[in-house]
TORPA-846911 format. One line per 3 residues: number of its first residue (from 1); for each residue x, y, z of C-alpha. Coordinates in Angstrom, 2 decimals. Each point is the difference from the previous one (the first is absolute). Layout:
NUM> X Y Z ~ ...
This chain:
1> 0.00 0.00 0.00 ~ 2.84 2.48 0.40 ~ 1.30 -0.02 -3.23
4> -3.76 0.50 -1.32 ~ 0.11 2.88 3.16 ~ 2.59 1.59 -2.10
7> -0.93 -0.59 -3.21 ~ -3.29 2.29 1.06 ~ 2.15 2.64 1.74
10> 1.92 0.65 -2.96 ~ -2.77 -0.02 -2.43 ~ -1.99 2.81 2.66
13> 3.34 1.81 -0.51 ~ 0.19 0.41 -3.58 ~ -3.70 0.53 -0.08
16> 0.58 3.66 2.22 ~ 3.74 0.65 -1.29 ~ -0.06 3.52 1.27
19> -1.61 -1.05 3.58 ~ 2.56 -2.64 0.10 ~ 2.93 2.10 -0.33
22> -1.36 2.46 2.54 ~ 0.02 -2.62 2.62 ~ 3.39 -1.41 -0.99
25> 1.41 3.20 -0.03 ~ -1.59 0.92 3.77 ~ 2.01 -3.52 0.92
28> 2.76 0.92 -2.24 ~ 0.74 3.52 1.36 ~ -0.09 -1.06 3.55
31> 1.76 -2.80 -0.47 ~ 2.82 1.66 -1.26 ~ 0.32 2.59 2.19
34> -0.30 -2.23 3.02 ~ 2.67 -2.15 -1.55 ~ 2.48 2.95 -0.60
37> 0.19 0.38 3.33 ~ -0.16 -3.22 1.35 ~ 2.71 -1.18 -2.33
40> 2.23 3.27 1.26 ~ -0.51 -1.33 3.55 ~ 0.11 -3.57 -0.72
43> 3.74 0.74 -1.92 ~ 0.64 2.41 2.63 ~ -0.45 -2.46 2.81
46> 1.12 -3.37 -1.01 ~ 2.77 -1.88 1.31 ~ 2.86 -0.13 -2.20
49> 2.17 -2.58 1.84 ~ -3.28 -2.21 1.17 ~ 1.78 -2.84 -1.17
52> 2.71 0.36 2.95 ~ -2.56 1.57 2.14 ~ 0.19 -3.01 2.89
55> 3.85 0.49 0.40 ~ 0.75 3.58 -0.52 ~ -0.25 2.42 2.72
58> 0.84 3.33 0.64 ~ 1.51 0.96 3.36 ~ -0.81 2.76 1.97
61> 1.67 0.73 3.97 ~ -1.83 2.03 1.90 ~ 3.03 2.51 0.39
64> -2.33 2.99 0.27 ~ -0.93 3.01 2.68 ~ -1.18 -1.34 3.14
67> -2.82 2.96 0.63 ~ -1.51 -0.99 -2.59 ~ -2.37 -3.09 -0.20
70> 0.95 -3.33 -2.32 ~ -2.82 -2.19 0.04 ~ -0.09 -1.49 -3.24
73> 2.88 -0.87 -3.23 ~ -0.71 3.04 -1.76 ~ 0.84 2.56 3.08
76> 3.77 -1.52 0.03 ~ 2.45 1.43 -2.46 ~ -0.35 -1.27 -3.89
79> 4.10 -0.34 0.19 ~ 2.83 -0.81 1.87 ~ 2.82 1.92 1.49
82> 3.71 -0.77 -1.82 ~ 0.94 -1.60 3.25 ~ -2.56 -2.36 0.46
85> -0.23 -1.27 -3.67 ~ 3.81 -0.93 0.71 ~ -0.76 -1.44 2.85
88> -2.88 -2.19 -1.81 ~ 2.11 -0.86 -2.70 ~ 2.13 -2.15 2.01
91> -2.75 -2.53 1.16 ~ 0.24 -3.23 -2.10 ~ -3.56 -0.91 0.47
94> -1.31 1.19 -3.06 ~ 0.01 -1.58 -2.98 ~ 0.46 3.34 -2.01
97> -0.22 3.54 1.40 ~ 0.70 3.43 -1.56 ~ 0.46 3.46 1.44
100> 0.19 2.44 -2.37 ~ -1.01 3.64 -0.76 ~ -0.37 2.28 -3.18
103> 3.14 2.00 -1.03 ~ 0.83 1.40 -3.97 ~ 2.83 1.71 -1.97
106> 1.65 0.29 -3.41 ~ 0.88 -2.84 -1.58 ~ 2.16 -0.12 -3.30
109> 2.15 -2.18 -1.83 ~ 3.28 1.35 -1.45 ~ 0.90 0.52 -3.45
112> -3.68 -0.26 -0.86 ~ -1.98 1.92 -1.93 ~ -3.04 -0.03 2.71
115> -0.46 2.83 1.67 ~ 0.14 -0.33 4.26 ~ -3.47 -0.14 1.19
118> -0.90 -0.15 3.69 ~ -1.10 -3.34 1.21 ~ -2.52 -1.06 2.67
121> 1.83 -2.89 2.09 ~ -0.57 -2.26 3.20 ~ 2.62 -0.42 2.30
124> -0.72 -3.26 1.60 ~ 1.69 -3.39 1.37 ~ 0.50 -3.02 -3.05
127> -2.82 -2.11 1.20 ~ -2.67 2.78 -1.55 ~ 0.15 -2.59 -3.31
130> -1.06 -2.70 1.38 ~ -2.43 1.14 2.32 ~ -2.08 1.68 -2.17
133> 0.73 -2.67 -2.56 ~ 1.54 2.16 -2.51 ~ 1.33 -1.69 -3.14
136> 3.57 0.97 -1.31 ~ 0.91 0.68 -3.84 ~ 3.32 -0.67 0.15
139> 2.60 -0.71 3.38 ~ -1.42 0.50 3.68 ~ 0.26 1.45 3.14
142> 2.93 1.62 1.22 ~ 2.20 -1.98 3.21 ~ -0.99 -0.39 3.53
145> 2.86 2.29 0.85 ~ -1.49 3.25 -1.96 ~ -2.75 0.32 2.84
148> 2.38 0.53 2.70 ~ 3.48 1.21 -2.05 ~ -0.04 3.00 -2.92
151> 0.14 -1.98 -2.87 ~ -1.37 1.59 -3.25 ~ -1.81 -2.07 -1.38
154> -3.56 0.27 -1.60 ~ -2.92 -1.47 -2.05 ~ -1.63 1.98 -2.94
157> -3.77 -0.68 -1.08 ~ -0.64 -1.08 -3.54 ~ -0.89 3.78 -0.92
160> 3.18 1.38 1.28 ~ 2.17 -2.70 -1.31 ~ -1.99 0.98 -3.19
163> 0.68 3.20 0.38 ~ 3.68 0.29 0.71 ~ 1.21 -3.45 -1.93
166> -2.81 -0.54 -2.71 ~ -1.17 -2.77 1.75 ~ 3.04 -2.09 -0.12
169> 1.56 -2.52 2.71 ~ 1.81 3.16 2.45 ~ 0.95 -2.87 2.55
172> 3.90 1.57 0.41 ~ -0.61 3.21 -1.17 ~ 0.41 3.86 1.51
175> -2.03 1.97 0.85 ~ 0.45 3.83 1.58 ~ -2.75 0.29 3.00
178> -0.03 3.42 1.69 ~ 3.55 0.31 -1.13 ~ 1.45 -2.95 0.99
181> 0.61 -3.75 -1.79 ~ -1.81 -2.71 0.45 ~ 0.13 -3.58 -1.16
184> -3.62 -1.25 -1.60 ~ -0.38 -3.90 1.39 ~ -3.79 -0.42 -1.32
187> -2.84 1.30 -1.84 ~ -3.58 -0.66 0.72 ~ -3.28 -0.38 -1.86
190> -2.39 2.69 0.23 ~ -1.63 0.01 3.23 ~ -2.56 2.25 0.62
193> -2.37 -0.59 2.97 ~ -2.64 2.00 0.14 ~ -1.36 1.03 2.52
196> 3.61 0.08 1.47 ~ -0.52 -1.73 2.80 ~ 4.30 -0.81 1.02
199> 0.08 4.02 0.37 ~ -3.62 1.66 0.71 ~ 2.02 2.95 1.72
202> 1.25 1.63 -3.23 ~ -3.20 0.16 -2.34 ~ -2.46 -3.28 -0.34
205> 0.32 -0.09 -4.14 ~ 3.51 1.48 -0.39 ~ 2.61 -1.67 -2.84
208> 1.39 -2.75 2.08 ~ 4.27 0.41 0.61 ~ 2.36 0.04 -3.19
211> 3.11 -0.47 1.94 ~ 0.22 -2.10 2.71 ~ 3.33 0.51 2.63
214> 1.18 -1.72 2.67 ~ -0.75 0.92 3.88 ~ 3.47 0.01 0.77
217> 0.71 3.26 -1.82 ~ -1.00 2.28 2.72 ~ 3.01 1.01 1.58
220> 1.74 0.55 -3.10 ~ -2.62 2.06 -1.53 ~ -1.40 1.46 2.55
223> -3.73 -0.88 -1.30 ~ -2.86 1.85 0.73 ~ -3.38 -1.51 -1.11
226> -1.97 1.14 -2.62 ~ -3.69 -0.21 1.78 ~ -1.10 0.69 3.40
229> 1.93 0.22 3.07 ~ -1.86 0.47 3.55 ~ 1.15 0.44 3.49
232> -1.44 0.40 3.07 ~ 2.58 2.30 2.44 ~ 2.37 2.70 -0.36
235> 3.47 -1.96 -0.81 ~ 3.24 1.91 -0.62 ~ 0.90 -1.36 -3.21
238> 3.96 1.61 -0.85 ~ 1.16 -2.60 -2.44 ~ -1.35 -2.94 -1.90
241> 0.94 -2.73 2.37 ~ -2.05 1.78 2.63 ~ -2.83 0.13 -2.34
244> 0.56 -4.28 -0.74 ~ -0.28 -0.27 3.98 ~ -3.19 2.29 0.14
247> -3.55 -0.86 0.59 ~ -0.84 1.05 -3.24 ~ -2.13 -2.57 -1.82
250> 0.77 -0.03 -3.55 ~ 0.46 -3.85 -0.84 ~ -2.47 -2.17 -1.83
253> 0.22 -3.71 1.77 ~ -1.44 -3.00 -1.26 ~ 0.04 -3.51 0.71
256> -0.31 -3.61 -1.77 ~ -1.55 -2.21 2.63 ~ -0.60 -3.79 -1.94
259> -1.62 -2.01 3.56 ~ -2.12 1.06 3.24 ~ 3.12 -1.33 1.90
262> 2.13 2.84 -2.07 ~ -2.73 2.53 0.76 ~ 0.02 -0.88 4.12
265> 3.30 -0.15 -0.03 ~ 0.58 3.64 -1.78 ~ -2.32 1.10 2.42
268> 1.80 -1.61 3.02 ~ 3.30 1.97 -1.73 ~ -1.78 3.56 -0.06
271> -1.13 -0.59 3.36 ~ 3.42 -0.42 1.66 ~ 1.63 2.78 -2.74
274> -2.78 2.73 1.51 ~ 0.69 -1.13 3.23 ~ 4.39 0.63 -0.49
277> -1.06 3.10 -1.23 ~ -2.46 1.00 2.80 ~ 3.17 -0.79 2.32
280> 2.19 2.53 -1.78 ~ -2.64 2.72 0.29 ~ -1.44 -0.60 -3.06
283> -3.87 -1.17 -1.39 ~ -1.62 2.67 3.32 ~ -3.85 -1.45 -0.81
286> -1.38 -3.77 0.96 ~ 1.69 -2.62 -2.35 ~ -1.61 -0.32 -3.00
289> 0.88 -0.84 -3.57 ~ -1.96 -0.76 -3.15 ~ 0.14 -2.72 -2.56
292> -2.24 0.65 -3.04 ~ -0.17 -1.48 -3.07 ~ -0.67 1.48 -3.16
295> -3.84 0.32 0.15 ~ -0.01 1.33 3.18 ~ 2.74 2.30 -0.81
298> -2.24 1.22 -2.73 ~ -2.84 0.38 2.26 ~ 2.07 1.67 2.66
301> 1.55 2.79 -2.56 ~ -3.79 0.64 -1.20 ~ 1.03 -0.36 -3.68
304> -3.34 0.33 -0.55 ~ -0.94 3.17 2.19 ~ -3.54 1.38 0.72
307> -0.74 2.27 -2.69 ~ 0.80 -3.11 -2.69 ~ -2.49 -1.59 2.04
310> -2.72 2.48 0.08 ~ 1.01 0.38 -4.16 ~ -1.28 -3.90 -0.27
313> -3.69 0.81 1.99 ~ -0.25 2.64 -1.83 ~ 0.19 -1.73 -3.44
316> -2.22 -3.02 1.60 ~ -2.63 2.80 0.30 ~ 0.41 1.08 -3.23
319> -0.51 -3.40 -0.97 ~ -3.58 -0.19 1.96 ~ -1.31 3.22 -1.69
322> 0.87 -2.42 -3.03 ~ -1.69 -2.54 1.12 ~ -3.59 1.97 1.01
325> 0.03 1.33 -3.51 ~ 0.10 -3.69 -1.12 ~ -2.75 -1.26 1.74
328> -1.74 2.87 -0.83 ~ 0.48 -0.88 -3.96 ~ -0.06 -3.87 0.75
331> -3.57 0.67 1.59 ~ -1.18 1.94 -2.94 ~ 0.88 -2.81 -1.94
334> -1.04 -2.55 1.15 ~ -3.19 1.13 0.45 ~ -0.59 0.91 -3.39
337> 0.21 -3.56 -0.78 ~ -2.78 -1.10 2.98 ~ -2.43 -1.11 -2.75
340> 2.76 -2.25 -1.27 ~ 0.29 -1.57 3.75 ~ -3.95 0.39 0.65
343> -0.32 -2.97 -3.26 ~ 2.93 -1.89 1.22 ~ -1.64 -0.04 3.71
346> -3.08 -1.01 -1.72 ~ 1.25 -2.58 -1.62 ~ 1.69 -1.76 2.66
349> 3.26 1.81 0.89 ~ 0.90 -0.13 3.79 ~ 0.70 3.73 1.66
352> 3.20 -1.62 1.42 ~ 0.82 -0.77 -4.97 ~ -1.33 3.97 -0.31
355> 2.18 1.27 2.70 ~ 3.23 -2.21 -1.08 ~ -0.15 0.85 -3.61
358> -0.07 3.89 0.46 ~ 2.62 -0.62 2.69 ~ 2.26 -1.75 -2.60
361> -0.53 3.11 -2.00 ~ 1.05 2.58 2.57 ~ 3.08 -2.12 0.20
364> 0.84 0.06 -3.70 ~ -0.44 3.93 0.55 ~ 2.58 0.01 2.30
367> 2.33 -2.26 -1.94 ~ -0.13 2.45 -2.66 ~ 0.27 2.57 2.12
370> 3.10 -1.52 2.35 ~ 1.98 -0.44 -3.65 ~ -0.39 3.46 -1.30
373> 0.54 1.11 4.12 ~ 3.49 -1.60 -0.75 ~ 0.36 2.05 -2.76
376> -0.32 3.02 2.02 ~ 1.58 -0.71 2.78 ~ 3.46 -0.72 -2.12
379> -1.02 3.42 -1.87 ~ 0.19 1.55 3.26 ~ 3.09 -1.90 1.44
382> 1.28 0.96 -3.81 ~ -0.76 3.60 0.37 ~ 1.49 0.19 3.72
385> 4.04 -1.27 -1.65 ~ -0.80 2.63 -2.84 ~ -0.35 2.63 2.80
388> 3.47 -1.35 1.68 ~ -1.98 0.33 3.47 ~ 3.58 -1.42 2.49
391> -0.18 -2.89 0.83 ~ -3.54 -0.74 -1.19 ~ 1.54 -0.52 -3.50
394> 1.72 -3.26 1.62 ~ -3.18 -1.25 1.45 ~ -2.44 1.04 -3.04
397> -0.51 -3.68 -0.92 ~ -2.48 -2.74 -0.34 ~ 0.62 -3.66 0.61
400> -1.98 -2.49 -1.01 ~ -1.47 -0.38 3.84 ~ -1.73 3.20 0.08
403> -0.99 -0.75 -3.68 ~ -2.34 -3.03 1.04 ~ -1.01 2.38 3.38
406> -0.90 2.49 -2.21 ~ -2.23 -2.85 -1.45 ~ -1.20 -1.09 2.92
409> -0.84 2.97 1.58 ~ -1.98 1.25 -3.30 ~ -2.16 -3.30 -0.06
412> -0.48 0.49 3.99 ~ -0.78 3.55 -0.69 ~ -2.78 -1.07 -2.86
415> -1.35 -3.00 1.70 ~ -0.54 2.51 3.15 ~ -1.44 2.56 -2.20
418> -2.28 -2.93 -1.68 ~ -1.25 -1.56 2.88 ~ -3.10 2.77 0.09
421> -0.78 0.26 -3.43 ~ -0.15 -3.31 -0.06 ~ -1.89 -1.04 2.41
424> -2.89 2.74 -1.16 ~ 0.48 -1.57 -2.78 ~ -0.79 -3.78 1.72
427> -2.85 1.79 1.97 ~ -1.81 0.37 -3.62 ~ -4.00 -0.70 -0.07
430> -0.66 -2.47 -2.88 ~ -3.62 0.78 -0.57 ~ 0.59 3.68 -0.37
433> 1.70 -0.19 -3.21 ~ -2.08 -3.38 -1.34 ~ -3.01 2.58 0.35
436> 1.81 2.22 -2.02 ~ 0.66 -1.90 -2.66
């Protein structure tokens, strides 16, 4: 019967073509606005290292001012102090961990005819690869020793090694970084996560790193991050070192925990680490530390904040003005065809066969109506990269999940907007129209 079901519904369509596409348009044009945003937030919001998201975590010590209250994750600091990340560094529980923070300079290659260009880079310890499971082009990682000792070493992403060396092996090569030589020991793929969730302090969408640089260049350099830097009390700060042995938070720590055991056992290691430092007149509030992983780090930073939030009721309201007009134009049609259902009650159709068949066709409305809401909805994401809006250029995409949701939620939106019609519809006296006749 529901093939038959549709067979009518599309027949009732055609009959009324400019009815039709009034009520597939009313689905259409809230389904696509709706679905603009939605897909924005949905982009916006999803986890980009889900598939790790059971063994990473990102730590957090409670470090902070004790007059003020800490009693949840996202009232600690987002980062680490200098000391404390080398203090972490040297547990071997872990299966991978990474501090790291954003830094940048020139980089240029010499004797070439590419101009210097400044270059966005991470300064971080050589397990960042393969925690965050980041393929390599050509060579690796640099050694152990560069996290601790000023080595210069580094690792180029495929659109710098594109950049300065055309794409070629530059495993060996030189390269001049903010003046001074370094070895490149590895190039990576592109890697792009988005939102960012390894570094939500310096912009959710930003370009991801194109230089990466060992921890251990500190001292030599005399780094200072690129991105924020908080403190809590007035510390003379005269020279660099004092500024390494400083409260300041300014380090990015994460973690690669594979069992439970691993994850007690970290915790059992924090523990008795705050504790040392409470002894040395450090860590002034109650002992606390946080261990999130990358969900709840997203939730924590409020990638999605509430005025993206409000954006997405908004559209859903747009979406029910949509939906009132469709009724409205459903009902109108479906009761111009009530001497049609008055014979077929008459002649031995159930209310339960009248109500199903005009149900079937306020779902092949919004069927139509869900594909040409796809349409709009990548006009709009379209229109929002043609306007180079930030960061919403990187997120102005559709996958092929909100594709069948915007499916979905047109049929739910034209069954719901059926269900009246239709049932008027059901409610038809036979003998009205057989007098008629």
């Amino acid at each position: 019967m529901f093939g038959y079901y549709v067979s009518l519904a599309l027949r009732s369509l055609r009959r009324t073509p400019v009815l039709s596409a009034l009520m597939v348009a009313a689905i259409a044009v809230g389904v696509g606005a709706a679905m603009t945003t939605l897909t924005l937030n949905y982009m916006m919001s999803r986890n980009a290292l889900a598939e790790k998201d059971a063994v990473l975590y990102a730590v957090q010590l409670d470090s902070w001012n004790p007059h003020e209250a800490a009693d949840n994750p996202s009232e600690m600091p987002w980062q680490l102090t200098y000391q404390d990340a080398i203090n972490l560094l040297r547990s071997d529980i872990p299966t991978n961990q990474v501090a790291m923070h954003r830094w940048g300079g020139p980089i240029a290659v010499e004797d070439s005819e590419v101009r210097p260009f400044t270059a966005d880079s991470r300064v971080t310890s050589r397990d960042f690869f393969a925690l965050f499971d980041i393929p390599f082009i050509y060579g690796g990682t640099w050694s152990a020793d560069a996290d601790s000792s000023p080595i210069q070493q580094l690792v180029l992403s495929r659109k710098t090694n594109d950049k300065l060396f055309g794409g070629e092996n530059s495993v060996g090569r030189t390269v001049n970084f903010n003046g001074m030589p370094f070895t490149v020991v590895g190039v990576i793929e592109h890697w792009q996560p988005s939102p960012k969730v390894h570094d939500l302090n310096n912009g959710h969408f930003n370009e991801s790193a194109e230089v990466f640089l060992p921890f251990g260049l500190h001292r030599t350099f005399e780094i200072y991050p690129w991105g924020n830097t908080n403190g809590w009390k007035s510390e003379e700060i005269n020279s660099y070192e004092d500024r390494l042995n400083s409260d300041m938070v300014w380090i990015q720590y994460w973690v690669q925990l594979d069992t439970p055991a691993q994850v007690e056992a970290y915790g059992d290691f924090l523990t008795g680490y705050i504790r040392e430092q409470k002894a040395q007149g450090r860590f002034p509030r109650p002992l606390k530390f946080g261990l999130s992983n990358p969900s709840e780090w997203l939730v924590l930073n409020e990638v999605v904040d509430g005025d993206d939030r409000m954006l997405n009721w908004l559209s859903l309201a747009f979406l029910l003005v949509c939906l009132v007009n469709a009724v409205a134009l459903l009902l109108a049609k479906f009761l111009r065809k009530a001497p049609e259902a008055g014979v077929r009650r008459a002649l031995g159709a159930s209310r339960n066969a009248v109500f199903s068949q005009h149900l079937v066709e306020s779902a092949c409305v919004g069927l139509l109506g869900g594909l040409a809401g796809i349409v709009m909805t990548l006009a709009g994401l379209a229109l929002i990269r043609q306007l180079q809006m930030g960061y919403m250029d990187r997120v102005a995409s559709m996958d092929w999940a909100m594709m069948l949701a915007a499916i979905g939620l047109a049929l739910l939106s034209s069954l719901l907007a059926g269900l009246y019609p239709a049932w008027r519809i059901s409610r038809t006296n036979p003998s009205i129209y057989l007098k008629t006749q």
